[in-house]
C-alpha positions in Angstrom: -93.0 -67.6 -42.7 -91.3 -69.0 -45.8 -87.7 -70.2 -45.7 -85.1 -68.9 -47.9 -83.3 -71.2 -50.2 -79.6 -71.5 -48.0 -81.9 -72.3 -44.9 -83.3 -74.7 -47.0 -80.1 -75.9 -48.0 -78.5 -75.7 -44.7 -81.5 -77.9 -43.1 -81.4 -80.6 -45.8 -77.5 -80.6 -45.1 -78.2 -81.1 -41.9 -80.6 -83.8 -42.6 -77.8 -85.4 -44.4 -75.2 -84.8 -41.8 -77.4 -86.3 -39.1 -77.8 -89.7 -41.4 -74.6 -89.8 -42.1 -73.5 -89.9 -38.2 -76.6 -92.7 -37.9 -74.8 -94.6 -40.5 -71.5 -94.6 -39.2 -70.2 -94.1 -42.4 -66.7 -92.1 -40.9 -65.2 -93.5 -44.1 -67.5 -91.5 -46.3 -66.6 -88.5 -44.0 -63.1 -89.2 -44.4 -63.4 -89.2 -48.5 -65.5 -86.0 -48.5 -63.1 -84.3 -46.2 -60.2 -85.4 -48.7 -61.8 -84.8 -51.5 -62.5 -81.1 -50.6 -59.0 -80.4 -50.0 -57.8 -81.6 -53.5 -60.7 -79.7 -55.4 -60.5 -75.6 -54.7 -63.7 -74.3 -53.8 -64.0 -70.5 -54.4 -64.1 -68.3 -51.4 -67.3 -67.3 -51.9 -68.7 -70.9 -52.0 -66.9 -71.6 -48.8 -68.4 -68.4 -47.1 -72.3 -70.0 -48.3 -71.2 -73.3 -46.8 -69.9 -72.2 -43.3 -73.1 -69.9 -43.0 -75.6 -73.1 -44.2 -73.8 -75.0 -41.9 -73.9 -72.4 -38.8 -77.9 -72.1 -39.6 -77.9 -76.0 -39.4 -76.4 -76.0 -35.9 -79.0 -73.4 -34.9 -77.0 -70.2 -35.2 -78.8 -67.4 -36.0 -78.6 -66.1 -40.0 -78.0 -62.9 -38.8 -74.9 -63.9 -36.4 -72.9 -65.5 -39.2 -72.6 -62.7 -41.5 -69.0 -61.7 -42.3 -67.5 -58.6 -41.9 -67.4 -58.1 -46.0 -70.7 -59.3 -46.7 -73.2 -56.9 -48.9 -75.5 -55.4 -46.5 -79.4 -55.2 -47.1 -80.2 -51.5 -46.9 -83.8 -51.0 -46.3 -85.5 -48.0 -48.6 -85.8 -45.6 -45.7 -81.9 -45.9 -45.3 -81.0 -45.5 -48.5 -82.8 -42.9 -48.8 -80.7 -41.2 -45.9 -77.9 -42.3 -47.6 -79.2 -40.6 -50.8 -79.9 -37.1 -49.1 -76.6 -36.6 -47.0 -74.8 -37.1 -50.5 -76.8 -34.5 -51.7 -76.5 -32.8 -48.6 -72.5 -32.7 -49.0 -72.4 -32.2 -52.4 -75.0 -29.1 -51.8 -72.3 -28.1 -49.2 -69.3 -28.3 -51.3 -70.5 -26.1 -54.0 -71.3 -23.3 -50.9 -67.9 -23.9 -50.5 -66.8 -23.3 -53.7 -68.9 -20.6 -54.1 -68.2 -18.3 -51.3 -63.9 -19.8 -52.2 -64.5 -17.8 -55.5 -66.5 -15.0 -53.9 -63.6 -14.3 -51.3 -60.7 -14.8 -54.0 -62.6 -12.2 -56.3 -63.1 -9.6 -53.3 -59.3 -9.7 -52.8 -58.7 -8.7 -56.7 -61.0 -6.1 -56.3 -59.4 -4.9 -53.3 -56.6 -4.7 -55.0 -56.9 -3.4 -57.7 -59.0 -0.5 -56.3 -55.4 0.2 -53.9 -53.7 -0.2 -57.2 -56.1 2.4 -58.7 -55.8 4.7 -55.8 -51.8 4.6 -55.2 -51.3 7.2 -53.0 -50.3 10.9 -53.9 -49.1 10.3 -57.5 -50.9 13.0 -60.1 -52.5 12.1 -63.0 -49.7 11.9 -65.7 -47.4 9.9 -63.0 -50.2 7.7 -62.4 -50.8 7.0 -66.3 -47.0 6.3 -67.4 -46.8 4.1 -64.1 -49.9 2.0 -65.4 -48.3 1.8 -69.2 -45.0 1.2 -67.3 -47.2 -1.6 -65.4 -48.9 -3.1 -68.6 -45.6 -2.9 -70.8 -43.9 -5.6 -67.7 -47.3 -7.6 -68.9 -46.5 -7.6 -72.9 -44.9 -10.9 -74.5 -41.8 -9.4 -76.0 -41.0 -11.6 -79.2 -37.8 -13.1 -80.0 -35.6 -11.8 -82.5 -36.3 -13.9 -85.0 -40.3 -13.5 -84.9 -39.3 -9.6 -84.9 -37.9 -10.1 -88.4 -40.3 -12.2 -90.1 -43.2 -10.2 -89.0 -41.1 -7.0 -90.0 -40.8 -8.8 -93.5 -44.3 -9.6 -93.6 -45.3 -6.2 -93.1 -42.5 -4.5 -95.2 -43.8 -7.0 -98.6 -47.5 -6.0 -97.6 -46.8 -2.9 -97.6 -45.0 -2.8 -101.2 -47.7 -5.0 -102.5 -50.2 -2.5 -101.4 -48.5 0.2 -102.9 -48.1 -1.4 -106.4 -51.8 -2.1 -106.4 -52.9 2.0 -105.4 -50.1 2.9 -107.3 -51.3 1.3 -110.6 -54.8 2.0 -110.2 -54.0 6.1 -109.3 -52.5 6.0 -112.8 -55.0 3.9 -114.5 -57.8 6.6 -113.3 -55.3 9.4 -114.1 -54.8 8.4 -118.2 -58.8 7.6 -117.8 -59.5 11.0 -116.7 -57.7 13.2 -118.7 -58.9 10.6 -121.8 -62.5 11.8 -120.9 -61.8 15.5 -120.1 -59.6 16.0 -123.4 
C-alpha cells in the first residue's frame, strides 16, 4: 500500500530522531528545542508535527486526529448529507405552504362572517360596509386638501377657456357659412 507524504515525513523524522539519540548529540537537542521557542510556528504546522511525530512512535493516523480537523467524507455520505438538506428544505416549503394555506382559510372565514353579519337588511348592511371602507380611506391633511382643490379649481377654468373659445369659434364659423 503506498504511504502518504506525512507518514513519510514522520518516518524519516523518526529516522533522524533515532540518529540523533545514537549520536548523543543532547546539545543539538537542546538548540532545536531553543530554537523553536524563539521562532513562532503556526498552529497548523504544529498540529502536522505532533501527528508525524505520533505516527513515528507508532500511533495510529487515525487516533491522532484533532477534534477540529477537516473530515474525509466518503461519496456515499455526502451524498446523505446532500439529500437530507433537500429533504428539509423540501420540508420547510410544506411548511410554508400549508402556513399560508391556514392564514388564507382564516381570511376567508372571516370575511364570509363579515359578509353574513347576522340579521341586518340589505341597506343596513351596505351603509355598514361604506361606513367599514370609509375607517379604511387615507384622509389627507389640510394642506394636500387645498392644493389639490387648486389644482382642480385652475383645470377646470383652463378647460373652460379652451371649450369656451372653440364653442364661439364654430359659432361665428357657422352662421359665416349659413348666411
Amino acid at each position: 500500500m503506498a504511504k502518504t507524504r506525512a507518514q513519510r515525513k514522520a518516518e524519516r523524522r523518526a529516522r533522524e530522531a533515532e540518529e540523533q539519540k545514537r549520536s548523543g548529540s543532547e546539545r543539538r537537542a537542546e538548540s532545536r528545542a531553543q530554537h523553536d521557542t524563539q521562532i513562532g510556528v503556526s498552529g497548523d504546522v504544529a498540529e502536522i508535527e505532533a501527528v508525524e511525530a505520533g505516527i513515528a512512535a507508532g500511533a495510529e493516523e487515525a487516533d491522532l486526529e484533532t477534534p477540529d480537523a477537516p473530515q474525509e467524507t466518503s461519496r456515499s455520505m455526502r451524498r446523505a448529507e446532500a439529500k437530507a438538506a433537500k429533504e428539509a428544505e423540501r420540508k420547510e416549503r410544506d411548511d410554508q405552504k400549508r402556513r399560508e394555506r391556514d392564514q388564507l382559510a382564516r381570511q376567508q372565514k372571516k370575511a364570509t362572517t363579515e359578509r353574513q353579519s347576522g340579521p341586518r337588511g340589505g341597506v343596513i348592511g351596505f351603509l355598514l360596509s361604506c361606513w367599514a371602507e370609509l375607517k379604511k380611506v387615507q384622509w389627507p391633511d389640510r394642506e394636500t386638501l387645498v392644493q389639490a382643490t387648486a389644482v382642480t379649481i385652475i383645470f377646470v377654468a383652463v378647460a373652460a377657456a379652451y371649450l369656451g373659445a372653440l364653442d364661439a369659434l364654430f359659432n361665428w364659423l357657422i352662421k359665416e357659412v349659413i348666411l
